[in-house]
C-alpha positions as CSV (number, residue, x, y, z in Angstrom):
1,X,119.8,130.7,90.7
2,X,118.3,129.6,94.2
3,X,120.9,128.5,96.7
4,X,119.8,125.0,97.3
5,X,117.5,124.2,100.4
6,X,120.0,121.5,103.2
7,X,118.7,119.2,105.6
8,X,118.1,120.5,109.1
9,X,120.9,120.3,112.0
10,X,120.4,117.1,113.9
11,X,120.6,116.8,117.2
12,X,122.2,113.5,117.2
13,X,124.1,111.4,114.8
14,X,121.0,110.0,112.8
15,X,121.2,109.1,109.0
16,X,119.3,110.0,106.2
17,X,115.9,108.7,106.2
18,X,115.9,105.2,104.5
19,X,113.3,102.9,105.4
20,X,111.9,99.5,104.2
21,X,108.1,99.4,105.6
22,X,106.8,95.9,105.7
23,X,103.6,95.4,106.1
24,X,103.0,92.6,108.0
25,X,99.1,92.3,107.3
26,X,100.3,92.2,103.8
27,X,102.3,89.1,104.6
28,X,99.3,87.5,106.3
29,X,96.9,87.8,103.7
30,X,99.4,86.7,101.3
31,X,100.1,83.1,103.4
32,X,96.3,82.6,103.8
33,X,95.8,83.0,100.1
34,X,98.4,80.8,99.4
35,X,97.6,78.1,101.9
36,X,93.8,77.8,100.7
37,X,95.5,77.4,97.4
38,X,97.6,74.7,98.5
39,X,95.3,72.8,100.9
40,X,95.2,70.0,101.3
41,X,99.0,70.1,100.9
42,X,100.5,71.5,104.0
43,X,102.9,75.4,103.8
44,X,106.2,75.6,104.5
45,X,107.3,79.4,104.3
46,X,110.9,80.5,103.5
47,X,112.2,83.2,105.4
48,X,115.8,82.8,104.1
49,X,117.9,86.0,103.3
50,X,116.6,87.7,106.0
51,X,113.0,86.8,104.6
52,X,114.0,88.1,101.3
53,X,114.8,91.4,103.4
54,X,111.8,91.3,105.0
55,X,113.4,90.3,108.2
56,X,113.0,87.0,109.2
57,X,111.8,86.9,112.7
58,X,108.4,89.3,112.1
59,X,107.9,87.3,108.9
60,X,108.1,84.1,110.9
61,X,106.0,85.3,113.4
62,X,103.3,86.6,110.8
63,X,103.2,83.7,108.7
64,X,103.0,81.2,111.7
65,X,100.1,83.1,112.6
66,X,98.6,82.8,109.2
67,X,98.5,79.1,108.3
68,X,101.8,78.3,107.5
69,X,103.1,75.1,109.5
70,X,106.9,74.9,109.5
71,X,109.8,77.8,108.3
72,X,112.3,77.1,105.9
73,X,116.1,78.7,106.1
74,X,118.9,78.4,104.2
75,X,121.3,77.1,106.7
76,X,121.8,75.9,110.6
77,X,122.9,79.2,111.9
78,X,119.6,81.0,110.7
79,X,117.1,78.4,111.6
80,X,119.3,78.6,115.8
81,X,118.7,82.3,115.6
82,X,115.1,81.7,114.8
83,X,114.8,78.8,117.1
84,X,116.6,81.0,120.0
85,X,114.2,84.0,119.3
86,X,111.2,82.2,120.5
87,X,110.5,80.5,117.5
88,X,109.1,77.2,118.4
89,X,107.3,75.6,114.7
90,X,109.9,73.2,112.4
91,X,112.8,74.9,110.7
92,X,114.3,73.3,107.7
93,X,117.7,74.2,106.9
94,X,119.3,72.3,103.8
95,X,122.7,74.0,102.6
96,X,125.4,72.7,104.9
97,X,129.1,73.1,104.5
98,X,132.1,71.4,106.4
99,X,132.0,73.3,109.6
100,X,128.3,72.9,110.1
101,X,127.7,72.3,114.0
102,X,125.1,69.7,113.4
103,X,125.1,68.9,117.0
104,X,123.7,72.0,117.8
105,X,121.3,71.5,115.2
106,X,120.1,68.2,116.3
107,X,120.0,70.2,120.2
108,X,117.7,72.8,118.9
109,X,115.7,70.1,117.0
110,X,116.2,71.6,113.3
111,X,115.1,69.8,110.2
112,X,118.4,69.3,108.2
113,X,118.2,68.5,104.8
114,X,120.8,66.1,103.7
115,X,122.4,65.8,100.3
116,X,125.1,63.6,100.3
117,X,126.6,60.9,102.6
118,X,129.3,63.1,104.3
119,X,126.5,64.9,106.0
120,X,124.5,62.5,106.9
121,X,127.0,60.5,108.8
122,X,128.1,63.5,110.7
123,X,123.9,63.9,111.4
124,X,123.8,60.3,112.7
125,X,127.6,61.1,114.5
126,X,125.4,64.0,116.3
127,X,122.7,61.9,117.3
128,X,124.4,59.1,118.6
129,X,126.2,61.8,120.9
130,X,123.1,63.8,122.2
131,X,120.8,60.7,122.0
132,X,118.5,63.0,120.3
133,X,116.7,61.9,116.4
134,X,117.2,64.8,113.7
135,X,114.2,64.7,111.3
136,X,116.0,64.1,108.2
137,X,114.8,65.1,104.6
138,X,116.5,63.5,101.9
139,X,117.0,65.4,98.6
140,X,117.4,64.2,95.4
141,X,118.6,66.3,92.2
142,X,115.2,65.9,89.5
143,X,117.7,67.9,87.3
144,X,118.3,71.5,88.7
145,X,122.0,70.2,89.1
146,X,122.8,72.2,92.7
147,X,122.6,69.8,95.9
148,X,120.7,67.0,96.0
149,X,121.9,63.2,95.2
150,X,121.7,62.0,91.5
151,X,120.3,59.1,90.0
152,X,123.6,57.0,90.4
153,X,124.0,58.2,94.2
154,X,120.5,58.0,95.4
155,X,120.0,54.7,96.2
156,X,123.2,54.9,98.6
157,X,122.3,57.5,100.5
158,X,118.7,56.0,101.0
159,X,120.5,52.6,102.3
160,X,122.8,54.8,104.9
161,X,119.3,56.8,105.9
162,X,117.5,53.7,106.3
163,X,120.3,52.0,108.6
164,X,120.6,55.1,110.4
165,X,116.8,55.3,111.0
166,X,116.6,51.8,112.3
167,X,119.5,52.5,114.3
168,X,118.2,55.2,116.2
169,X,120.7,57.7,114.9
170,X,118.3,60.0,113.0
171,X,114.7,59.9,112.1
172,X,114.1,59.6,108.6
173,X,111.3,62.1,107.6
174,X,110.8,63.3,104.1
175,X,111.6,63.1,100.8
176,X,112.3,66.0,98.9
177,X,113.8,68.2,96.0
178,X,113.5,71.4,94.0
179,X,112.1,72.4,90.2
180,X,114.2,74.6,88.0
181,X,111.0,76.0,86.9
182,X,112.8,76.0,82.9
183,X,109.9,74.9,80.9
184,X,106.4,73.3,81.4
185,X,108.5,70.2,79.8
186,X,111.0,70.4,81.9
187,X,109.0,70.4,85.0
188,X,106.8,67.5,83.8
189,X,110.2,65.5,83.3
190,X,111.5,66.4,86.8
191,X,108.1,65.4,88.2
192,X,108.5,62.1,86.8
193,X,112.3,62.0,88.2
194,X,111.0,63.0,91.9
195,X,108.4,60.4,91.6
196,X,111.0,57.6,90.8
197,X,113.2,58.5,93.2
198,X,110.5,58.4,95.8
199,X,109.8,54.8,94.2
200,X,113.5,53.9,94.5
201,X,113.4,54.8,98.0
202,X,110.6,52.7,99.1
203,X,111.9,50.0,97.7
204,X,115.0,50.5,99.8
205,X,112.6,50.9,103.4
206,X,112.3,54.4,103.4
207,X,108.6,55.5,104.9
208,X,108.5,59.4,104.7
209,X,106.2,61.1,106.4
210,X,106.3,63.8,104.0
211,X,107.2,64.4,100.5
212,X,107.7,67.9,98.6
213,X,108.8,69.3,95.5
214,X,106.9,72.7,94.7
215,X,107.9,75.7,95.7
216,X,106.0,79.1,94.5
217,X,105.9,78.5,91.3
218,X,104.9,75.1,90.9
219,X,102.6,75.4,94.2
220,X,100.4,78.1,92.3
221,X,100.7,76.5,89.2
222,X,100.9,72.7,89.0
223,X,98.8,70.7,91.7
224,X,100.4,67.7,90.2
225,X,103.8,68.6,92.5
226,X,102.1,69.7,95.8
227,X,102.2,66.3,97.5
228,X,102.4,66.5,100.7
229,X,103.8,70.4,101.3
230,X,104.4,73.2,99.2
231,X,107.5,75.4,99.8
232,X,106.5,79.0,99.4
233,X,109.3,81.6,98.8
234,X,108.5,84.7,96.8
235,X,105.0,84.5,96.7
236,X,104.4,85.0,100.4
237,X,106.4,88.7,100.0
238,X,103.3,89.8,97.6
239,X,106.0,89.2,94.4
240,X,105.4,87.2,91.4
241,X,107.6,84.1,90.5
242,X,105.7,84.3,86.5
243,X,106.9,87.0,83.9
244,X,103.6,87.2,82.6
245,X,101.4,88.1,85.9
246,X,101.9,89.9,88.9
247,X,101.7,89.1,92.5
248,X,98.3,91.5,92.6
249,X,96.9,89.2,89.6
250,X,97.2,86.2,91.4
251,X,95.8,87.5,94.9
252,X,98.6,88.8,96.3
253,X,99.7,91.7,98.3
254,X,103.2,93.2,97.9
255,X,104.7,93.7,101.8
256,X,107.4,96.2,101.1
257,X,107.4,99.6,100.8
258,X,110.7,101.2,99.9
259,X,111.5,104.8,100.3
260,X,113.8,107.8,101.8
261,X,113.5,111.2,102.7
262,X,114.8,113.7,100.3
263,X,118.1,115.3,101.9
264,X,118.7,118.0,99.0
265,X,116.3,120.8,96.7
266,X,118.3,122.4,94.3
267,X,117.1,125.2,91.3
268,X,119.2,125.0,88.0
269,X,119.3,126.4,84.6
270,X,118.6,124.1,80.8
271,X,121.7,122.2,80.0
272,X,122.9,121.1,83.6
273,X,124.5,118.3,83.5
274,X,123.4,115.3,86.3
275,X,125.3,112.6,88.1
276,X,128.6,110.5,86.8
277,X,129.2,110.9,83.3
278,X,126.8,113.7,83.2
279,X,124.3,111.3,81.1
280,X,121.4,113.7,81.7
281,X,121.2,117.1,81.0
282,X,117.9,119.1,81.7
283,X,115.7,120.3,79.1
284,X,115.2,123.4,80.7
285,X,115.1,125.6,84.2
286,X,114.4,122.5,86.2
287,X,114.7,121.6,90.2
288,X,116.9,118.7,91.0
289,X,115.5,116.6,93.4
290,X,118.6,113.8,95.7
291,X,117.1,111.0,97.5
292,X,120.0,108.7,99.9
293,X,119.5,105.7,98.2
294,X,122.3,104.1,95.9
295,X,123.4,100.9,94.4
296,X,124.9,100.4,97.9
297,X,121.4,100.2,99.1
298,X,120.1,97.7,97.0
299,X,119.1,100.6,93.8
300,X,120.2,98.1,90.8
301,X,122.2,101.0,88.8
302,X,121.8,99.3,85.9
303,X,118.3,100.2,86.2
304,X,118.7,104.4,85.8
305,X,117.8,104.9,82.1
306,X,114.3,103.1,82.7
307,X,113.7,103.7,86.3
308,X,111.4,106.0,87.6
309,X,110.5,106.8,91.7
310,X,107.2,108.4,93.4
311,X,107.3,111.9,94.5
312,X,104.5,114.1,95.6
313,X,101.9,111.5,94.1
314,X,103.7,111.6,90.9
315,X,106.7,109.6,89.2
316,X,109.6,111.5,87.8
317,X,112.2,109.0,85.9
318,X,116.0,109.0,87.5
319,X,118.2,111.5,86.0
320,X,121.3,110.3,85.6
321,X,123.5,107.0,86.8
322,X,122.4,105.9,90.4
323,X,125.5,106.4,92.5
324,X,126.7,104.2,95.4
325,X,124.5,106.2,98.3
326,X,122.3,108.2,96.0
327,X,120.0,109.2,93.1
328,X,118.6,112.6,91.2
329,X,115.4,113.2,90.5
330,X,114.8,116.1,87.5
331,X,111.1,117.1,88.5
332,X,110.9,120.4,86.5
333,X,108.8,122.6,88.5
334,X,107.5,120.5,91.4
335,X,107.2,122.3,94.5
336,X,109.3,119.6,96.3
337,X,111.0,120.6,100.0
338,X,113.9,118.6,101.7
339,X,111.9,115.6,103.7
340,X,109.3,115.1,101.3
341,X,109.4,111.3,100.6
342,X,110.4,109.4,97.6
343,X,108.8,106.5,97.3
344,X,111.4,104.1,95.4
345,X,109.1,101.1,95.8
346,X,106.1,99.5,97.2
347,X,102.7,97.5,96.3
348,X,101.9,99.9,93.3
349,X,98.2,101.6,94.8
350,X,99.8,105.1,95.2
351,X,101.2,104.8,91.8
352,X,104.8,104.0,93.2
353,X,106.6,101.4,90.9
354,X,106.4,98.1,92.3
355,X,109.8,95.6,92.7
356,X,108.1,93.5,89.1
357,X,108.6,96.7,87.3
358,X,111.9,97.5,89.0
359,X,112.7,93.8,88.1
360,X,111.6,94.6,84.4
361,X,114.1,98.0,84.6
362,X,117.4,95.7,85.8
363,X,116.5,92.8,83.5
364,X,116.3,90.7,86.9
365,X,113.5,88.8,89.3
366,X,111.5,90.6,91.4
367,X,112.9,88.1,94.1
368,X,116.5,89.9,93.7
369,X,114.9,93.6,94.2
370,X,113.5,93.3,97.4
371,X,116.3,90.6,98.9
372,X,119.4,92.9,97.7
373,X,118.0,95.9,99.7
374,X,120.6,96.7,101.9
375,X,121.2,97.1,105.7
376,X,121.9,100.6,105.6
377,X,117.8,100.4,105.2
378,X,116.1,100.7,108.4
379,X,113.3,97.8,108.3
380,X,110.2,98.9,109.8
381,X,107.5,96.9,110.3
382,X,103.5,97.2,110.3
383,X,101.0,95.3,112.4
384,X,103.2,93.5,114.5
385,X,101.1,91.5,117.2
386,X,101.4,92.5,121.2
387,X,101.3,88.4,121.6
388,X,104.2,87.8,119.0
389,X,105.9,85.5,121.9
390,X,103.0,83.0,121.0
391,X,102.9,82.4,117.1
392,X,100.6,79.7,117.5
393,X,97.7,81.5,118.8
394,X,95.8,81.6,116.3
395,X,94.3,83.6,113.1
396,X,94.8,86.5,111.8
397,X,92.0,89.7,112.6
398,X,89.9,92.3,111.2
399,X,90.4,94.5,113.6
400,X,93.9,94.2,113.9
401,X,94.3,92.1,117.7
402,X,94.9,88.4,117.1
403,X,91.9,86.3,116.4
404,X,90.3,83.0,118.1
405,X,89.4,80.6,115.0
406,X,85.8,79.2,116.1
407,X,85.7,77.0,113.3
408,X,87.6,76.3,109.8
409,X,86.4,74.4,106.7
410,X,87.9,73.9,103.3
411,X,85.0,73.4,100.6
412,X,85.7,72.4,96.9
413,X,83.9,74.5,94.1
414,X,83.5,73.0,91.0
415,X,81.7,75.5,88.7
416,X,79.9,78.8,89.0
417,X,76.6,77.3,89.8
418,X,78.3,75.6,93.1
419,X,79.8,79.1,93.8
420,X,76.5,80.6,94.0
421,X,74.9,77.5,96.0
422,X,77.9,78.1,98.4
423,X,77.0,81.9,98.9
424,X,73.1,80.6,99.4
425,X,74.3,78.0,102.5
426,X,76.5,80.9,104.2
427,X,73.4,83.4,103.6
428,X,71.1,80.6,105.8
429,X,74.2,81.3,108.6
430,X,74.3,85.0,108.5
431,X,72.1,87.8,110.1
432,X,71.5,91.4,111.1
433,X,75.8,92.6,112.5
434,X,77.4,90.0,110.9
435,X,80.3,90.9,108.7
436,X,82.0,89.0,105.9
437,X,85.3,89.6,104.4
438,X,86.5,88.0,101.0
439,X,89.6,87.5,99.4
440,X,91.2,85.6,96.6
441,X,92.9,87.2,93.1
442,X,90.8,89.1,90.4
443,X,88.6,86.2,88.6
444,X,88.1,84.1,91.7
445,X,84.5,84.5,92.1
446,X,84.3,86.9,94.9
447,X,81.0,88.5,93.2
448,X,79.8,85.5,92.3
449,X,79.7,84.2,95.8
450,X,77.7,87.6,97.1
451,X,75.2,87.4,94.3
452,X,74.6,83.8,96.0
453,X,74.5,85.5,99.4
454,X,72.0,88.0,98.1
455,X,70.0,85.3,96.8
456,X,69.6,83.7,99.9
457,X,69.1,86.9,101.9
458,X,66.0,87.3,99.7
459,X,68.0,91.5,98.9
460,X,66.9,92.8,95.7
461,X,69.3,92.5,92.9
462,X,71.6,92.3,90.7
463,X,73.9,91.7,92.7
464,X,77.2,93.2,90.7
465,X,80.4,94.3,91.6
466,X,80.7,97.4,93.4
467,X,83.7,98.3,92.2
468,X,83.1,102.0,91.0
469,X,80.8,103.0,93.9
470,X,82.6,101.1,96.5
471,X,79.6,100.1,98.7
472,X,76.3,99.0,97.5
473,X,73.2,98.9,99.3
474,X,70.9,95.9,98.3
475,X,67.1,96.4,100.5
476,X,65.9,93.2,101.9
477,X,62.3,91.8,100.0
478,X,61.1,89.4,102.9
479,X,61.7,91.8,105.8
480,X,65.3,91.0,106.8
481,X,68.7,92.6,107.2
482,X,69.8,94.5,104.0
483,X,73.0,93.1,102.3
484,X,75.6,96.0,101.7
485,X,78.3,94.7,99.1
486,X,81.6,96.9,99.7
487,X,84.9,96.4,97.5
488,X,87.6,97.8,99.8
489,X,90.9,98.0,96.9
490,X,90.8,101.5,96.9
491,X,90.2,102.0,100.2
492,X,93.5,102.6,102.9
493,X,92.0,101.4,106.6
494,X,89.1,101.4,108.4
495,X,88.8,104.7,108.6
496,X,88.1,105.3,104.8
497,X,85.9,102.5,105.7
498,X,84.3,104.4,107.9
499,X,83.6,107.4,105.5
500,X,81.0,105.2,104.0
501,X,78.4,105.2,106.7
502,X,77.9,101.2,106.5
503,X,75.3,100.6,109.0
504,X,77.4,97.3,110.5
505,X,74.5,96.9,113.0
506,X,71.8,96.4,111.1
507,X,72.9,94.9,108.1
508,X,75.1,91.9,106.4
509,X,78.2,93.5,105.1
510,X,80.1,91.8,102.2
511,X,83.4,93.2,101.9
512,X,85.6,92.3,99.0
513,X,89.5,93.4,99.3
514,X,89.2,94.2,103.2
515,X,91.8,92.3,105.2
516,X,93.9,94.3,106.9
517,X,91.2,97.7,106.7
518,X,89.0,96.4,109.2
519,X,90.0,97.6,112.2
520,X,87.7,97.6,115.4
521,X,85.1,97.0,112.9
522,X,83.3,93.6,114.4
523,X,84.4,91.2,117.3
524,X,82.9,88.6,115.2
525,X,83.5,87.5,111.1
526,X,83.5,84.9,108.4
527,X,86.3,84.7,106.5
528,X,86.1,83.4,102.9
529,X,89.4,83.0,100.7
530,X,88.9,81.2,97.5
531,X,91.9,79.8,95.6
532,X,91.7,79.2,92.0
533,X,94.4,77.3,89.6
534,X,96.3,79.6,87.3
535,X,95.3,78.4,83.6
536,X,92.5,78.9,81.8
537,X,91.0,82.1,83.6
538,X,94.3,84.1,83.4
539,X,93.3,84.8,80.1
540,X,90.3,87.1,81.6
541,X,91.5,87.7,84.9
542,X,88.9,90.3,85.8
543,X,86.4,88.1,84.3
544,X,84.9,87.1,87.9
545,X,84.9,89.9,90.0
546,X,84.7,93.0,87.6
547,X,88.4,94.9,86.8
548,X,90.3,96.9,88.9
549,X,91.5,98.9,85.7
550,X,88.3,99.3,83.9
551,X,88.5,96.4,81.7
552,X,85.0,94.7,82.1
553,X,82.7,92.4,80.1
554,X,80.2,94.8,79.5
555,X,77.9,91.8,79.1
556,X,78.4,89.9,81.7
557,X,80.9,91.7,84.2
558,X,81.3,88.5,86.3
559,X,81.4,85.8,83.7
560,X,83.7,83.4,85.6
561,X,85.4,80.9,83.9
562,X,84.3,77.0,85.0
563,X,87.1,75.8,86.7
564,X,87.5,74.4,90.3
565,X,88.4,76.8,93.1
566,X,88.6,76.1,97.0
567,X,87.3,78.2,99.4
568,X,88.5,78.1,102.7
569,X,85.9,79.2,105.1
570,X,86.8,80.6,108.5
571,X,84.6,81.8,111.6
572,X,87.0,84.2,113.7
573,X,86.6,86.1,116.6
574,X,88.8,88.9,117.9
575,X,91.2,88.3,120.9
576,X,92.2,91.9,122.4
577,X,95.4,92.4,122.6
578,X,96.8,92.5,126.3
């Protein structure tokens, strides 16, 4: 037997490689999607628990830079940390306990959403002391059962508001409250709750500015609860609040990466047993691969006998019960060496498992495997912008630099036929350099919308998805620019880009899937993200844009279902960074 390969001698005291990589483009894309969707709702992101272990401030940052409007924490000493980093958009922080400095909270001009009566005298306490209004949002229980008032204490607590208000102690601002997301019945009932308690509250003086009930789930799936914002948690991290689809079928782009650096190679004969318990035995002469990441990490153990990880671009399962600060990895005969990386978790396009499947493994929510990751993890994060100190500057880039919005639009598309009209009026806009980039989940018409632009352009057709050639060169018949259609999924950064020879000059270039791979690419884009309802088209979701897994209508490969989607049209144009 081989004596087994060790880590290196350090020069310093430096442990294991561990590292959570967010990807903060990720996150952008995933807030614009949402937004669109939302619109014209407003979007409140929650970067509580760290943002899901995201890490609150660069979320924040991103997702301010993105379209979102306000942040939402858990409680008043995250949304002062955020405030005191720099962080100058509306915090609302809503789970108070009895030594709660609301003072300091009204100081730093936090949100506070209030409950019960207790805390909203000691609110109304803090502002007659500092002479400064909290923006108040009331919250009433529609049948979750956590905080919130009931039925029976509601109309008190609007009465003390409303005397407060008028008082000058506070400012009364929204109404809100929370879905338990049980059942389609359920949520219909708690609806109709939340809309009598807003009743019950008018009735009583209140005049909110703002009103909101949906969080991710409801805000992709039930426009009925938008109102006036929707709350987005675990959608804006890439994850999926459904069972039945995943973040990437909806549009979204998973943000973190999980993964370590293996610390240990060992060679053993058939029959040697593996971890506590010795659960696994190997079939044969096999390598043994340890990776320093454990249950104390955030590795759900219960997850071992299902679980698998990505080495060397392929998945070996985990031999044996994940440990505290470790797992084994039995990968027969791969030529594996210590620092190779594992790659525990991450958006799935390598192959790596993604938190929904891990989720699936430990019976849990994908929202628990990505929060729970531990701070023994090093966060490292991609894309960060040079002017993070000003969140408000503006859009997000193809190229990577913060961009100058030169014009935004939302436009309503009711069927097909509109889609296409809608890729004939940008086509009268567009000429010889300019660049295009689409987003929006499978099914949302992407293809649809260039055949409309090729249409316009007078290109020779069809105009089809390009899927499984990745770019697609469509001549011009009346003597203009020729359209090249590219779809981007497969494709890493603009350098892969690159590899396709797109002449960007002297042609209109469609690109499907490309935020975040466009780097340097054009000082100048459009920016299209279309936003459909989940329903009727998740049936088919590749129906619109051709499959990213094969599965097309051979027929019709972009037979989209008639349903409205919004399309949010931006005009951008690239700020350097300093």
């Amino acid at each position: 037997m081989t004596e087994p390969a060790s880590a290196p001698a350090s020069a310093g005291p430096v442990a294991p490689g561990r590292r959570a990589v967010i990807d903060l483009d990720a996150i952008r894309h995933n807030v614009r999607t949402l937004a669109a969707l939302a619109a014209p709702a407003r979007t409140m992101v929650a970067v509580k628990a760290d943002a899901y272990g995201h890490g609150a401030l660069q979320v924040a940052r991103a997702a301010l830079e993105s379209g979102a409007e306000s942040l939402a924490v858990l409680d008043v000493a995250s949304a002062v940390e955020l405030r005191r980093a720099g962080i100058d958009a509306r915090l609302l922080a809503w789970l108070h306990g009895v030594d709660t400095d609301f003072r300091v909270a009204v100081e730093e001009e936090i949100d506070l959403g209030v409950s019960a009566l207790w805390e909203l005298k000691r609110i109304a306490a803090a502002g007659r002391a500092t002479g400064i209004r909290a923006r108040v949002h009331l919250k009433a229980d529609t049948g979750l059962s956590r905080n919130g008032a009931t039925p029976e204490l509601w109309p008190d607590l609007v009465r003390a508001a409303v005397a407060a208000d008028s008082a000058g102690e506070l400012t009364l601002h929204a109404l809100w409250s929370h879905l338990a997301d049980a059942s389609p019945e359920d949520d219909d009932a708690a609806l109709a709750r939340f809309r009598e308690a807003v009743r019950v509250a008018e009735e009583l003086g209140a005049r909110p500015v703002e009103k909101h009930l949906a969080a991710s789930s409801a805000g992709i799936r039930l426009p009925a609860a938008r109102f006036d914002m929707v709350r987005f948690g675990i959608a804006v991290y890439g994850i999926s609040p459904f069972d039945d689809r995943s973040g990437r079928d909806l549009g979204l782009i998973p943000a973190m990466t999980l993964e370590a650096d293996v610390v240990s190679v060992k060679r053993v004969e058939a029959g040697h047993g593996v971890s506590y318990g010795l659960d696994h035995r190997t079939a044969g002469p096999s390598t043994l691969v340890l990776v320093p990441l454990g249950y104390a990490d955030g590795i759900p153990r219960i997850a071992a006998p299902r679980a698998s990880v990505l080495l060397n671009g392929r998945r070996f399962p985990v031999a044996g019960r994940i440990a505290m600060d470790q797992l084994v990895l039995d990968v027969g005969d791969l030529p594996v060496e210590v620092g190779d990386t594992a790659v525990i978790l991450g958006p799935g396009d390598r192959g790596e498992p993604t938190a929904e499947e891990w989720a699936g493994w430990a019976e849990t929510i994908g929202d628990e495997i990505v929060t729970r990751v531990g701070p023994r993890v090093d966060r490292v994060h991609l894309h960060e912008r040079a002017d993070a100190d000003d969140p408000d500057g503006g859009g997000a880039a193809a190229n990577g630099a913060t961009a100058e919005v030169l014009s935004d639009e939302l436009v309503p598309v009711a069927t097909t036929d509109d889609m296409e009209e809608l890729g004939r009026a940008v086509a009268r806009e567009l000429g010889a350099g300019d660049l295009v980039v689409l987003s929006g989940p499978l099914g949302a018409g992407k293809t649809t919308f260039t055949r409309g632009l090729g249409a316009g352009l007078g290109v020779r057709g069809p105009v089809t998805s390009p899927t499984f050639v990745l770019a697609r060169t469509h001549p011009s018949l009346v003597d203009g620019p020729p359209l090249v259609h590219v779809d981007a999924y497969r494709l890493a950064d603009a350098r892969e880009l690159d590899d396709l020879d797109i002449d960007f000059a002297r042609s209109v270039v469609v690109v499907e899937w490309g935020e975040g791979k466009l780097d340097g690419v054009a000082e100048e884009w459009w920016e299209l993200a279309i936003a459909r309802p989940t329903g009727a088209g998740d049936a088919d979701p590749d129906a619109a844009d051709g499959g990213h897994d094969g599965a097309h209508d051979a027929s019709d490969p972009d037979a989209a279902p008639e349903e409205p989607r919004t399309v949010r049209i931006r005009r951008l144009r690239a700020r350097p960074r300093a």
